[in-house]
C-alpha positions in Angstrom: -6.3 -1.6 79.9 -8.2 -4.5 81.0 -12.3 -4.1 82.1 -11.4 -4.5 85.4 -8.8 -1.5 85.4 -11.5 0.6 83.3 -14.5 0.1 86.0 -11.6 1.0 89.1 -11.1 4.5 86.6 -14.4 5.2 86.3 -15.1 4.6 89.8 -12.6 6.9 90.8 -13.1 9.7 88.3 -16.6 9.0 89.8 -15.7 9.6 93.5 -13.3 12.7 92.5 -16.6 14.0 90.9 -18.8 13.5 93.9 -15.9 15.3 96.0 -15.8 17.9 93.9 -19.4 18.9 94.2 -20.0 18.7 97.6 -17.4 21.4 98.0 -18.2 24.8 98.4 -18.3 27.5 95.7 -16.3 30.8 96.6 -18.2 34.1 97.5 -18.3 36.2 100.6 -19.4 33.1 102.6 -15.9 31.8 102.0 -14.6 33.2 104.8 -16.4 31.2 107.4 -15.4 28.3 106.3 -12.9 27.7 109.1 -15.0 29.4 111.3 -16.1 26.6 114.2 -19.1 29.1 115.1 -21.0 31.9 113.8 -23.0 34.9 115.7 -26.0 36.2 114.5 -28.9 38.6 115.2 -32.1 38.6 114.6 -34.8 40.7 116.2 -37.6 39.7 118.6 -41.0 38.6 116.6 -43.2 40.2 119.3 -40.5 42.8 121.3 -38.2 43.7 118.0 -35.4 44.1 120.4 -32.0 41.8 119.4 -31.7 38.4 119.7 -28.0 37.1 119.6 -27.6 33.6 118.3 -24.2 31.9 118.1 -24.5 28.4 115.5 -22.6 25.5 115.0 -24.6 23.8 112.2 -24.1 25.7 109.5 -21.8 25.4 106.0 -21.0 28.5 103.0 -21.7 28.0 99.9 -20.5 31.1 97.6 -22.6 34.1 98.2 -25.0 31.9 100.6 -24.6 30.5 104.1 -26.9 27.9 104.9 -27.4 26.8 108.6 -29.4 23.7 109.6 -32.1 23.9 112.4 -32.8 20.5 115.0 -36.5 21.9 115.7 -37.9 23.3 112.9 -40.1 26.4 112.5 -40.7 25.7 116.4 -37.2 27.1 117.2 -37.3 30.9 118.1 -34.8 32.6 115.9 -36.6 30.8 112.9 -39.9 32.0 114.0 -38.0 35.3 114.6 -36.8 35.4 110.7 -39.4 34.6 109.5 -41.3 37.7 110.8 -37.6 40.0 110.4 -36.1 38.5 107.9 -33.0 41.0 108.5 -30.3 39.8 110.3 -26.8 40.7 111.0 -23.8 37.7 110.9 -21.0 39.7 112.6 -22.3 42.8 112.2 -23.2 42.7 108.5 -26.9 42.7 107.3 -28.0 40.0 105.2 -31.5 38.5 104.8 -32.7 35.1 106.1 -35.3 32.7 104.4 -36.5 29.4 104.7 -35.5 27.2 102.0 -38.0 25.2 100.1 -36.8 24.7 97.0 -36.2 21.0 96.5 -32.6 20.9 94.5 -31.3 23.9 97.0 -32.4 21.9 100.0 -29.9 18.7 98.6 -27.4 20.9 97.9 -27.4 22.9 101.5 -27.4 19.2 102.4 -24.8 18.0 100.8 -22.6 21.0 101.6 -23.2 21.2 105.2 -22.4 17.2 105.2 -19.3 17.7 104.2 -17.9 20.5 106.3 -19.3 18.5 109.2 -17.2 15.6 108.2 -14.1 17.7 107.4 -14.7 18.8 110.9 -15.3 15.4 112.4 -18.6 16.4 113.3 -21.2 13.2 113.8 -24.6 15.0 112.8 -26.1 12.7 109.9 -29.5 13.2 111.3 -29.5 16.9 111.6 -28.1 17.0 107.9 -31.0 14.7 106.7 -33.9 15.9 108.4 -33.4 19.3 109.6 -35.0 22.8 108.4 -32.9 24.2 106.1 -32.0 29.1 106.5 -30.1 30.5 104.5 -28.4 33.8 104.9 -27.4 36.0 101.7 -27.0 39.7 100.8 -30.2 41.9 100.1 -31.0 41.9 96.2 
């Protein structure tokens, strides 16, 4: 095989790499995969009554779902998990937190990239700039 042939291989054992991690690992998140929305609830900061959210911006990643927020910790139902961080997805608890940690925030990122893309959503920004919540079972 000539040098030329070996660098097209590479680059393409590369790129089948690449694909293969921005795809999602399996867990009970799996299932929203498909999903073109999700519904949440979190509760009040100040009333603790319900707050129903439904949320497009948001990928699984095994036993994590992370959703991506335009506005930040100015948006009410991040202010509103940050003081409850119980919510229910459809009806099952899980726990919300912001994320911080540096190589979770890239790979939230990179997930939630590609599902947008599989979905033909155009939201580059969002993906690169926004706050980062993820949703996961209690320990």
């Amino acid at each position: 095989m000539g040098p030329l042939r070996e660098q097209l291989a590479r680059a393409v054992e590369r790129s089948r790499l690449e694909a293969l991690e921005r795809q999602p690992k399996d867990g009970f998140s799996s299932s929203y995969e498909d999903a073109p929305t999700i519904v949440f609830t979190t509760r009040g900061r100040v009333t603790g009554l319900p707050r129903e959210k439904w949320w497009l911006p948001f990928a699984p990643d095994g036993d994590v779902l992370y959703l991506i927020e335009a506005q930040g910790h100015r948006a009410d139902w991040v202010r509103n998990v940050v003081a409850h961080p119980a919510v229910e997805l459809h009806g099952a608890p899980l726990l919300a937190r912001i994320v911080d940690d540096p190589e979770e925030i890239a790979r939230a990122r990179q997930v939630c990239g590609a599902r947008f893309a599989r979905r033909g959503l155009l939201v580059a920004d969002l993906v690169e700039r926004g706050l980062v919540v993820a949703f996961e079972a209690a320990p």
